[in-house]
N, C-alpha and C positions, 0 to 999 in steps of 0.2 A: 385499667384500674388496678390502682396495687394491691393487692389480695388481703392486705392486713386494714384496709381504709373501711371506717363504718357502715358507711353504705353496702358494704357486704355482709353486714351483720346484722342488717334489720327482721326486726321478726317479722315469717313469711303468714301471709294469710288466706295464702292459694299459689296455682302454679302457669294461672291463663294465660298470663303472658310470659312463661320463662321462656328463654330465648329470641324474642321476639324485639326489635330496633325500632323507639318510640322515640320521638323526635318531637320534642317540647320547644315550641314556637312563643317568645316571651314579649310582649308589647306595653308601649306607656301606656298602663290604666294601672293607678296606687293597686288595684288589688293585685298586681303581680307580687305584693310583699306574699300570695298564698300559693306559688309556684313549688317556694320550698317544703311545701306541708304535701302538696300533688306530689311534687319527683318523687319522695318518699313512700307516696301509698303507693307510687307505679312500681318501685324497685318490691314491694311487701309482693306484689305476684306475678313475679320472677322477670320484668322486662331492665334491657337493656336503654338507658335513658339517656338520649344526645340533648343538652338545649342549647340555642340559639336565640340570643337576644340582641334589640338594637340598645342604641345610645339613650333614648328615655328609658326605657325599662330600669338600666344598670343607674339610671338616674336615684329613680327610685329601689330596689332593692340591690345588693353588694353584690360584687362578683364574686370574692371569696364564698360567701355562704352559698351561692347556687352552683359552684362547684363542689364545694361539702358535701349540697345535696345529695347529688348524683355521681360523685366519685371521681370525675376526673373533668379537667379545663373545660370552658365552657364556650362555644362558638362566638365571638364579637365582632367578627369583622371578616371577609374572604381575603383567603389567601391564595398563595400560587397552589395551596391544596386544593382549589376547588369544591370548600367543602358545600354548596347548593347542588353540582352536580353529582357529587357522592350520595346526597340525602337520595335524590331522586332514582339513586340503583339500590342504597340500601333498605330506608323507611320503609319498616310495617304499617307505620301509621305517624300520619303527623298531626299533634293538635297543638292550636294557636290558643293560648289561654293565659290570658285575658288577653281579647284583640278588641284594640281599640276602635273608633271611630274612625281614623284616618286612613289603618290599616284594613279595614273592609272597603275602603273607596279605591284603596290602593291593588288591592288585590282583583276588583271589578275589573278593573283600567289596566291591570297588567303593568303596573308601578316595582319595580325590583329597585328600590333606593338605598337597604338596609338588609341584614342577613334572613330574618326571618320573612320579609318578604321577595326576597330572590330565592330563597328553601321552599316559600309557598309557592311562587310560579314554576319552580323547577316539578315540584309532586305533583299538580294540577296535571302540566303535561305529561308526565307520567303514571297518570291514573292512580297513586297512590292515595290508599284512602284519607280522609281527612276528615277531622274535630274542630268545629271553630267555637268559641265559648267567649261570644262580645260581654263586655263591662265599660260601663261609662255610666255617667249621667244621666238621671229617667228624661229631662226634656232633648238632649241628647238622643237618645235611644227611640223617642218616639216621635223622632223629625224624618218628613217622608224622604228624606232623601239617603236618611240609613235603617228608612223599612225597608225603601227600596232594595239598596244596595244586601243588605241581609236576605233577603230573598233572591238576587242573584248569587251570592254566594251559596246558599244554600241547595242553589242545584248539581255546584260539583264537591258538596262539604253535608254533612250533619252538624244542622247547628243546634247546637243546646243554648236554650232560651236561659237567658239572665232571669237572677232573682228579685224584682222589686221592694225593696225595703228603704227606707229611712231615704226618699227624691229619689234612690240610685240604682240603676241596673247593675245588683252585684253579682257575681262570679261563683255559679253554685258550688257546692259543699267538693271538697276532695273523690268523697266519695260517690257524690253523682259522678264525677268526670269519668272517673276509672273504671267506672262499671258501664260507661259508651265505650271505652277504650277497650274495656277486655267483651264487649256482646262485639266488635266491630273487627278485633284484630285478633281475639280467642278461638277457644274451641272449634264456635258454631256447632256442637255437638244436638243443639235442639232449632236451628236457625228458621225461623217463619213460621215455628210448632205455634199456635195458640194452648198454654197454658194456663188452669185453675187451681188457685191455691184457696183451700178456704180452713180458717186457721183462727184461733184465740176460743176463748171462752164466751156461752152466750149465760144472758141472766134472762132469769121470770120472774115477775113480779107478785111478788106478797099484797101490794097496794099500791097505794100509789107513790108512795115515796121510799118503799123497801124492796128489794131483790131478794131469792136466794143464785150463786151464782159462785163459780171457783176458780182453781188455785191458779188457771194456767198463765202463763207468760208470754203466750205467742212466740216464742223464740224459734222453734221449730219451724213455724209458719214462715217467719220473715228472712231465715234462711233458706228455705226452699225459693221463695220467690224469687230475693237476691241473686241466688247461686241460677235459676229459670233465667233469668234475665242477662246475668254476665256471659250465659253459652248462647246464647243468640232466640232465646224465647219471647213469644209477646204475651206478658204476664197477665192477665185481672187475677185481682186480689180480692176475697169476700172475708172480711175480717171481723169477729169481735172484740170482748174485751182483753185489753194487754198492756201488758207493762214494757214492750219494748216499741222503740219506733222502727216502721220499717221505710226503708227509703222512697223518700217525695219521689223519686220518677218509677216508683212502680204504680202502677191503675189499682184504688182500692176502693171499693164499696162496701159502709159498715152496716151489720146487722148487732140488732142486742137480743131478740130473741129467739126460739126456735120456730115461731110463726113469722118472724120477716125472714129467714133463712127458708122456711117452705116458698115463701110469697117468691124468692128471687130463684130457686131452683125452677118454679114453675112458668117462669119467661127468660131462662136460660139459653144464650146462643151454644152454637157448635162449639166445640174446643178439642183436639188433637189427644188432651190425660188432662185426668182431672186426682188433686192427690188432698183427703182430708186428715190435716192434723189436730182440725179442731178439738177443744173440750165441748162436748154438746150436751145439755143439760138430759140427764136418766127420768128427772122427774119433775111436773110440773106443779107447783105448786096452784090450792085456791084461793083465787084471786077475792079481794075484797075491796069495793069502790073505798074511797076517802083514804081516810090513815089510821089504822088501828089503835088503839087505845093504849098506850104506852103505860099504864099503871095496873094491867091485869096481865095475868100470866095467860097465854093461849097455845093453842092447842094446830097443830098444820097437819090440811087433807092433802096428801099428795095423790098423785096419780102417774101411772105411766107415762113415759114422754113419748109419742111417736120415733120411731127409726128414719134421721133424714138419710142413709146409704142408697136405702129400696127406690126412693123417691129417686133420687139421682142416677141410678143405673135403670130406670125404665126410660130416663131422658135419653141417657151420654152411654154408650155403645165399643166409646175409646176406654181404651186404660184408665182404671179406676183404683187407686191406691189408697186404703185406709192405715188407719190407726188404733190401735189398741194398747190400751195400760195397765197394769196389774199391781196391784198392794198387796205385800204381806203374802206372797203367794213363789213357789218355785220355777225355773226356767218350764220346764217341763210343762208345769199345768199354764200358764203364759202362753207357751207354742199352743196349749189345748184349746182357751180361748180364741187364739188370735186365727186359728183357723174356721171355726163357726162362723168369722166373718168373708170367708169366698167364697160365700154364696154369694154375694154382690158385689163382691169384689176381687180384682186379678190379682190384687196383692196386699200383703198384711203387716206395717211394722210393727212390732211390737216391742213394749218396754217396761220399767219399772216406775212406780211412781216418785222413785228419788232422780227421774230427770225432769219433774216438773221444774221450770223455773234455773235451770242450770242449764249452760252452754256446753255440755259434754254427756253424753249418752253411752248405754250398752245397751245396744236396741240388734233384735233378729228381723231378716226382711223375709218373711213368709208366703210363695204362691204356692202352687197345687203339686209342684215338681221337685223345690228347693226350698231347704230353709240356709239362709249364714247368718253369720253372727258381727256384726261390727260395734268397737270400739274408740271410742275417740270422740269429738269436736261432732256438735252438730251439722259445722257445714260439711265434715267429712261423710257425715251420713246422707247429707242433702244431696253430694254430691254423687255418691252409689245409686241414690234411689233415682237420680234423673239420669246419669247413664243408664240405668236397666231401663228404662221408658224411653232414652231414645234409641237404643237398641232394637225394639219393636216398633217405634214410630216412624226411625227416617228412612 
C-alpha cells in the first residue's frame, strides 16, 4: 500500500488487530455494498485487509471503491500467484461477509468455483479461523436446506446470525463484525474469563409516574464491556439508565432500581471480575402510590440507600473493581474517598464529575498497593483497567 493512500490515515480506535492479515471474503448478497464501511472499521484497529471477491459481488458493488477501501488491488480472479494458497499460509482470519446462499452450499460440498470460495477451502484445510456472516432473504434464510447447511458450516466457522428486518436476513452492523474479528484474532488478553459489567444510572420512584434519578451516560460502562469482549471475554451486562447504546451482541439485563439491582445480585452466577461503574442512587426517595398532585408545592423524605458493593462481594470472591466520583473537591481528597471503598473492593477508579457524560476521563486506578493516574479516551482507561484484571485472572 503506498504510504500516502487514505486508508493509512484513518482514524485509529484501537490496536487489536495491528499487524494482523484479515482476509475479507466478498459474495452476491446487495448487502455487500456494506463491505466498504467493514474494511474501514477493520483498518480503524490496526489490521492488514486482503479482499477477495467473485463476479456477482463486483456486480453489485465497484471495484474501484473496494480497493479504496483497503488500500491496495483487490483479489478477482487466481492467478499464477496463487493467491488461495497464499491466504491459507498467511490469514489471521478470514471472514465471508456477506455470504450468500449459494456460497454456504458451496462451501458444505467443497465447491472452489470462484476466489472467495477456493480462499475458503484453502483456510478450512488449514485451520485458519474463520467468520461467516450469511445475508439473504428471510424466506431464503429460513429454508431448511440453508438451516442445514449453516450449521454445517458452523462447525468449522463462527457464524454471526443475520439481522431480521424489513423480510431480509441483513448483515449486522460494522461494528458487530469487528468486534468477532478482533475477541477471535486479538489479544485474547481475557479469553473464556466470564465478565460483569454493571453500569448506567438507576432511578426511584417518587410515584408512580416520577423518578428522582441522574446524570450518568453509561459510557464508561459500554466501553468496558465492548473493550471485555473484543479481548476474548464472555460479557453479561447489568444495565440501567443511558444515553449511549451499547452493542446488540453484548448479553444485557436492565434494572431501573436499586431493589431490582439487589433482586439480581442475589441469584447471581459465578463470574471470573466483576467491575461497577454504575451511578447507584445515595438516596431513596418516599414512595407515594398514585401521582402527586401537581398544583401543590411538596416537600421529599429521603432516606439512605443501601450499599450494593457489600452485597456483591459477600457473593463474588473474584476481583471486584468499583467506582467512585468526586465534585468540587481536590485530587488528593478523591484518592481519600476512593480508598474507603477497599473494604469491598480490590480496586478503586476514581474521577471527577466533569467525566459524566464525556468520552475522555482523568480518572486514578486505586488498590491497597498503587495508585496511577490516566489520561485520555475512556476506552483507554477500559482498557488499563481490564489488562490489570487479567493480569491477576489468566
Amino acid at each position: 500500500m503506498n504510504p500516502n493512500h487514505p486508508a493509512n490515515n484513518v482514524e485509529r480506535k484501537g490496536d487489536y488487530l495491528e499487524g494482523k492479515n484479515i482476509w475479507l471474503g466478498i459474495t452476491g448478497s446487495v448487502s455487500c455494498v456494506e463491505t466498504i464501511g467493514l474494511t474501514r472499521e477493520l483498518l480503524r484497529y490496526g489490521a492488514n485487509v486482503t479482499i477477495v471477491a467473485n463476479r456477482a459481488a463486483l456486480e453489485l458493488v465497484g471495484e474501484k471503491a473496494l480497493e479504496f477501501a483497503c488500500g491496495k488491488p483487490i483479489i478477482k480472479e487466481i492467478t499464477g500467484q496463487v493467491e488461495h494458497v497464499i491466504a491459507g499460509h498467511e490469514a489471521d482470519l478470514l471472514i465471508i461477509a456477506p455470504c450468500c446462499a449459494t456460497s454456504l452450499g458451496k462451501m458444505v460440498n467443497g465447491i472452489g468455483d470462484n476466489p472467495p470460495m477456493l480462499v475458503a477451502l484453502t483456510c478450512i484445510g488449514a485451520k485458519t479461523p474463520m467468520i461467516v456472516a450469511p445475508a439473504m432473504d428471510r424466506n431464503m434464510a429460513n429454508s431448511e436446506i440453508v438451516q442445514k447447511n449453516m450449521k454445517t458450516v458452523g462447525k468449522f466457522s463462527t457464524i454471526v446470525e443475520p439481522i431480521m428486518v424489513e423480510g431480509k436476513a441483513k448483515l449486522p452492523s460494522k461494528e458487530r463484525l469487528v468486534a468477532e474479528v478482533c475477541k477471535i484474532a486479538g489479544p485474547k488478553l481475557l479469553r473464556q474469563k466470564k465478565i460483569l459489567i454493571i453500569g448506567g444510572g438507576s432511578s426511584e420512584p417518587i410515584d408512580d409516574v416520577r423518578v428522582i434519578t441522574n446524570n450518568s451516560s453509561g459510557f464508561m460502562a459500554k466501553s468496558l464491556a465492548e473493550t471485555a469482549f473484543s479481548i476474548g471475554a464472555e460479557v453479561d451486562m447489568w444495565l440501567g439508565n443511558t444515553t449511549y447504546n451499547t452493542g446488540e451482541w453484548i448479553n444485557i439485563t436492565r434494572f431501573r432500581t436499586l431493589n431490582d439491582l439487589k433482586k439480581l445480585v442475589n441469584s447471581m452466577k459465578k463470574y471470573d471480575a466483576i467491575i461497577v461503574p454504575a451511578a447507584l442512587s445515595d438516596f431513596v426517595p418516599e414512595y407515594t402510590k398514585g401521582k402527586i398532585d401537581s398544583t401543590k408545592a411538596i416537600t421529599l423524605k429521603m432516606k439512605k440507600a443501601p450499599k450494593i458493593l457489600g452485597s456483591i462481594r459477600k457473593k463474588h470472591k473474584g476481583p471486584l473493581y468499583s467506582f467512585k466520583l468526586g465534585s468540587n473537591i481536590k485530587d488528593n481528597e478523591l484518592l481519600k474517598k476512593a480508598k474507603t471503598l477497599l473494604k469491598n473492593s480490590d480496586c478503586v477508579i476514581a474521577n471527577h464529575s466533569d467525566a459524566m457524560g464525556s468520552e475522555s476521563s482523568k480518572a486514578a486506578i486505586v488498590d491497597k498497593n498503587n495508585t496511577s493516574w490516566i489520561t485520555g479516551t475512556k476506552n483507554k482507561l477500559s482498557r488499563a483497567i481490564l489488562e490489570k484484571i487479567a493480569a491477576k485472572i489468566s
